[in-house]
C-alpha positions as CSV (number, residue, x, y, z in Angstrom):
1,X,0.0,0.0,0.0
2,X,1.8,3.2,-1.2
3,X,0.8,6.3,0.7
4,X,0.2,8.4,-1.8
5,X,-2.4,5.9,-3.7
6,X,-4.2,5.8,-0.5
7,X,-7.6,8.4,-0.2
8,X,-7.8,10.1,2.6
9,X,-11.1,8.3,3.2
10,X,-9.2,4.8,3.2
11,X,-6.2,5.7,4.7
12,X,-7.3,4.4,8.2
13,X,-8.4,1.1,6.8
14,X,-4.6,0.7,5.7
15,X,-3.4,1.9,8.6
16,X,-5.3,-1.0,10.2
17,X,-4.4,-3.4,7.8
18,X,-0.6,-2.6,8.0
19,X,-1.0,-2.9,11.7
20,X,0.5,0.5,12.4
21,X,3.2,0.0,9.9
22,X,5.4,1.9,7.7
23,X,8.1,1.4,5.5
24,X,10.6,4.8,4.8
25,X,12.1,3.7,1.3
26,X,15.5,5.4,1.9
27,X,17.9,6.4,-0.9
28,X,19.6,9.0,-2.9
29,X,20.3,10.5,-6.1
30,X,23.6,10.0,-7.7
31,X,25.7,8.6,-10.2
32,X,25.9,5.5,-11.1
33,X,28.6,4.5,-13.4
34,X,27.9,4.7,-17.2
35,X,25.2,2.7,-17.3
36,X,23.0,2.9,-14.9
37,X,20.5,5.9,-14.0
38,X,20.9,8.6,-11.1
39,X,17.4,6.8,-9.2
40,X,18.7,4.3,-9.2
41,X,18.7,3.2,-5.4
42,X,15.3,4.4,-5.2
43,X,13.9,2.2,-7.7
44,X,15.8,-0.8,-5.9
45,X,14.1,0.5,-2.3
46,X,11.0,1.4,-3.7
47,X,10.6,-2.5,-5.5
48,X,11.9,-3.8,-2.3
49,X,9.3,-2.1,-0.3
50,X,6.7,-2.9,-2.7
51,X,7.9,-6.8,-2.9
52,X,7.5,-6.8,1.2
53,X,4.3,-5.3,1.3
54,X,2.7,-7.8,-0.9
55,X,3.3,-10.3,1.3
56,X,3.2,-8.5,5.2
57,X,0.8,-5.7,4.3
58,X,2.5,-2.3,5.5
59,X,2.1,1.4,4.1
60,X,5.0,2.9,2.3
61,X,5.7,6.4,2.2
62,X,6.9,8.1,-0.5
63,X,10.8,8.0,-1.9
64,X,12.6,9.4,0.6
65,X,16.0,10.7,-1.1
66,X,17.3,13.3,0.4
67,X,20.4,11.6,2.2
68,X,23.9,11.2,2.5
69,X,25.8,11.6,-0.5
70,X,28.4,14.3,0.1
71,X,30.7,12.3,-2.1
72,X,29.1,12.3,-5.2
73,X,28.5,16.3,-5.5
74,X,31.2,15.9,-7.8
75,X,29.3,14.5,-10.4
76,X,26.4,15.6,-12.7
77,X,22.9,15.3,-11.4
78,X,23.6,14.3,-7.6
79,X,21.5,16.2,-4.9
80,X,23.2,16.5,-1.4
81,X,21.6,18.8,0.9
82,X,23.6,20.2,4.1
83,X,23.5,17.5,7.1
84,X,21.8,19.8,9.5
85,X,18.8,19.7,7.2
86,X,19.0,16.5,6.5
87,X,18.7,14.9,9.8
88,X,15.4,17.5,10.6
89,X,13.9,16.5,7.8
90,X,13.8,12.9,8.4
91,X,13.2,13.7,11.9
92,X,10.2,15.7,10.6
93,X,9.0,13.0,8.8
94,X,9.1,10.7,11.1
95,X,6.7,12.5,13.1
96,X,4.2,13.4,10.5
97,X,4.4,10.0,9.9
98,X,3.2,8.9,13.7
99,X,1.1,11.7,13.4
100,X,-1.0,10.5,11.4
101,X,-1.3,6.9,13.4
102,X,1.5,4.5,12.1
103,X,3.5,4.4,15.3
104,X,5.9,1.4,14.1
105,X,8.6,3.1,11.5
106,X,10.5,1.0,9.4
107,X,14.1,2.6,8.0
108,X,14.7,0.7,4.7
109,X,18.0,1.5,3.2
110,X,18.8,1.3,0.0
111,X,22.4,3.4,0.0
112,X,25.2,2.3,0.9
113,X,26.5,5.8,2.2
114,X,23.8,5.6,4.3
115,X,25.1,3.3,6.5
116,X,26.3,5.5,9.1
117,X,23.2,7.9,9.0
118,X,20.7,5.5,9.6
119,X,22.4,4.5,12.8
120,X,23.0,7.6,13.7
121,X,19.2,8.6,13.0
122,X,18.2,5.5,15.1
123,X,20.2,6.5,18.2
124,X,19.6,10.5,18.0
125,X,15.3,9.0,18.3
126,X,16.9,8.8,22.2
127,X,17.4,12.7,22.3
128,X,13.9,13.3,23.6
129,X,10.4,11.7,23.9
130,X,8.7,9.8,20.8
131,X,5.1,9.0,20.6
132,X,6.0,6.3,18.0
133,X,9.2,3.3,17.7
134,X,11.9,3.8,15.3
135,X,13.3,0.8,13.6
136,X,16.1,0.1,11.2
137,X,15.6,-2.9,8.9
138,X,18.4,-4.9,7.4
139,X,17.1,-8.8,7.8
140,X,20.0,-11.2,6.5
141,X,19.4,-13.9,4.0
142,X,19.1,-17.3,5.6
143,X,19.5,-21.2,4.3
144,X,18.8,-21.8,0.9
145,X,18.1,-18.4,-0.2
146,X,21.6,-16.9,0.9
147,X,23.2,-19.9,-0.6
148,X,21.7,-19.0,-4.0
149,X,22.3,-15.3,-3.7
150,X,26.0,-16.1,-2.8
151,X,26.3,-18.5,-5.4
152,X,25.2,-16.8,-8.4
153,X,27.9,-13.4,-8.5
154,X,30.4,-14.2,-10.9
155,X,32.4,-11.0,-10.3
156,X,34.8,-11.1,-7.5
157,X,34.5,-7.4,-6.5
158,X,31.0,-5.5,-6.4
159,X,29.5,-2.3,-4.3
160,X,28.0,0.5,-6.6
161,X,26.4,0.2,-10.1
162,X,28.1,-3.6,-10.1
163,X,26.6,-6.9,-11.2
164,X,24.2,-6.9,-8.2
165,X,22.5,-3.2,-8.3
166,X,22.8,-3.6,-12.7
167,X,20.8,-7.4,-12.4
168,X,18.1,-5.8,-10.2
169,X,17.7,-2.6,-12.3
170,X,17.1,-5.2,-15.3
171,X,14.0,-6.9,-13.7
172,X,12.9,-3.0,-11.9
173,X,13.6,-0.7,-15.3
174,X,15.3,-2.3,-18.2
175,X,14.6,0.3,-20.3
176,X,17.0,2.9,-18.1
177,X,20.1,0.5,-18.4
178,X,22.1,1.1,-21.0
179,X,24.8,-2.7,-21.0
180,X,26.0,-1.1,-24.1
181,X,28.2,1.5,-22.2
182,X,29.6,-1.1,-20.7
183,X,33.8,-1.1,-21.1
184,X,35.8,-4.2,-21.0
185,X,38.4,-2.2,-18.8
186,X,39.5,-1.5,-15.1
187,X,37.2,0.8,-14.3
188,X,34.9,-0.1,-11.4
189,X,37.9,-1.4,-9.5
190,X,39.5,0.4,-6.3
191,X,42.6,3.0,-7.4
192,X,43.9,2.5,-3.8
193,X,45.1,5.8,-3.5
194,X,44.8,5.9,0.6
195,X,45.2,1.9,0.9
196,X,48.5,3.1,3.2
197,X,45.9,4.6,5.6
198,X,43.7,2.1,5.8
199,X,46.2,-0.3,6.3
200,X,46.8,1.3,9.8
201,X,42.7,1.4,10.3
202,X,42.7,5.1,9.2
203,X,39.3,6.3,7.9
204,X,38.5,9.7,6.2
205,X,36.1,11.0,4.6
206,X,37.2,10.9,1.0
207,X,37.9,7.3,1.0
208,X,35.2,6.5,-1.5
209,X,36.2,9.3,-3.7
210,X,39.8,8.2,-3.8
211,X,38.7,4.5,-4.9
212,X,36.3,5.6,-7.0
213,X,36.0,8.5,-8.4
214,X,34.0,7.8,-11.0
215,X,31.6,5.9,-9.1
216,X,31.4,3.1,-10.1
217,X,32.7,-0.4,-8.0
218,X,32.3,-3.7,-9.2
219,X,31.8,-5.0,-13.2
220,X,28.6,-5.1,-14.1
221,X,29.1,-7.2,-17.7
222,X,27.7,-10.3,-16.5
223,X,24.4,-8.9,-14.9
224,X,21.0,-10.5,-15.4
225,X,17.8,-10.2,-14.7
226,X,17.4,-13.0,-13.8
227,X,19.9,-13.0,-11.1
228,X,18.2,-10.0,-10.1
229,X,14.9,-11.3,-9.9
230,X,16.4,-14.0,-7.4
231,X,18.1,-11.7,-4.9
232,X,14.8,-8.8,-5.0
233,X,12.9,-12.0,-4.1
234,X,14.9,-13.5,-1.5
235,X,15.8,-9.7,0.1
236,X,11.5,-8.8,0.0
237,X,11.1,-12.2,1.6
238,X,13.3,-11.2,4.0
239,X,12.3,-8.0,4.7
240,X,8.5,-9.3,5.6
241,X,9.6,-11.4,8.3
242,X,11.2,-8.5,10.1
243,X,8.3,-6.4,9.5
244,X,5.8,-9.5,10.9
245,X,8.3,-9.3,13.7
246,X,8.2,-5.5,14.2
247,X,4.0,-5.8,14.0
248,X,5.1,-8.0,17.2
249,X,6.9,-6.4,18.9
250,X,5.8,-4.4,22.3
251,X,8.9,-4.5,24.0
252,X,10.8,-1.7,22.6
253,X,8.3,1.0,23.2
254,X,7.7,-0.2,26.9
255,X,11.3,0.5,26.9
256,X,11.5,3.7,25.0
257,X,8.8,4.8,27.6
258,X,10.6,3.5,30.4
259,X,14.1,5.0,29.2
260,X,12.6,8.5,28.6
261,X,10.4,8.6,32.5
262,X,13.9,7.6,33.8
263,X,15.8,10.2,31.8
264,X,13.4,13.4,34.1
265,X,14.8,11.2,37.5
266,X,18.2,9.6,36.4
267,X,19.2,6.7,38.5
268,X,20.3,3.3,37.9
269,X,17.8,0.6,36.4
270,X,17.1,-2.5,39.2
């Protein structure tokens, strides 16, 4: 159930038939390689969502996009807004969200450079007092499915506009990839420009930018949609046991209450 397809005269059915939740497709716009196009994260979270839903009925809001992507602002077509804003913003969402009655948020990430945010995000919910739980979703593949994920990559390296994100793009919009940009060269592989810092366990900021600076990791040649089709399956599947699980849950916001009347009389929990 998409948000936006909802009426406003049906939107409290679905917020009953989600069970009070919703799914925060997060991504970004950016580059991605040659080949691929700059919504391209958003498509992938947006099917993902959709794929979830299907099976454990949840709301989804609308593409959420503006995130972290400070290291693309180099290249044509990226939108990074300042963090300050960024962080009220999905703040501010969240809390329209609760507002209007889904109390159980779902975070689902489809950026890598959002790795750190979303964490960050989930902690900073501590700060002060929510009428709603925040949750961040990543669910591992299990047993057979991981096994056929893991199995089917030919490509020894992968991470951004690769064979995994090119093969789901094929089954989510073929008609935006474009395999015939495709070089048979060295491209999506790391330049190692800081590999002396990392090799003492040094991290800075323009690590990705010194790897690849043209954004693009992996080789995406041997992409299919077919492989795609597997590992958007097996990730939704995934995905609705968390959010059956989250529907579940009533621990964390006894918790989040208990934390917050604690926090106006600190003391130490018995």
């Amino acid at each position: 159930m998409r948000w936006e397809d909802l009426s406003g005269d049906t939107f409290t059915q679905a917020i009953d038939r989600a069970q009070g939740v919703c799914l925060v497709p997060l991504s970004c716009i950016e580059r991605h390689a040659h080949h691929l196009p700059l919504g391209t994260d958003m498509f992938v979270a947006r099917e993902l969502c959709r794929r979830a839903a299907a099976v454990e009925p949840a709301i989804i809001f609308p593409d959420f996009v503006f995130t972290q992507i400070f290291e693309a602002r180099h290249c044509p077509g990226t939108i990074g807004i300042e963090p300050e804003l960024m962080l009220r913003l999905l703040d501010n969402t969240c809390r329209e969200i609760a507002r209007n009655g889904l109390r159980k948020i779902v975070i689902v990430n489809a950026h890598g450079g959002n790795e750190h945010l979303i964490h960050f995000f989930a902690q900073s919910q501590l700060a002060g007092p929510r009428d709603y739980g925040g949750y961040v979703a990543k669910p591992p593949l299990e047993g057979a499915d991981a096994k056929a994920v893991r199995w089917q990559w030919q490509t020894r390296r992968d991470g951004h506009a690769g064979e995994y994100e090119t093969s789901e793009l094929l089954v989510i919009r073929p008609d935006l990839v474009q395999m015939d940009l495709l070089a048979a060269d060295e491209e999506g592989m790391p330049r190692e420009r800081l590999k002396e810092l990392r090799a003492h366990g040094v991290y800075t900021g323009i690590w990705w930018y010194a790897d690849h600076p043209t954004h693009y990791r992996g080789d995406a040649r041997p992409a299919t949609a077919e492989k795609g089709d597997r590992v958007l399956t097996a990730r939704a599947k995934a995905l609705a046991a968390a959010i059956r699980a989250i529907k579940l849950d009533a621990e964390a916001r006894r918790l989040q209450a208990e934390f917050f009347a604690s926090v106006q009389a600190p003391g130490v929990p018995r």
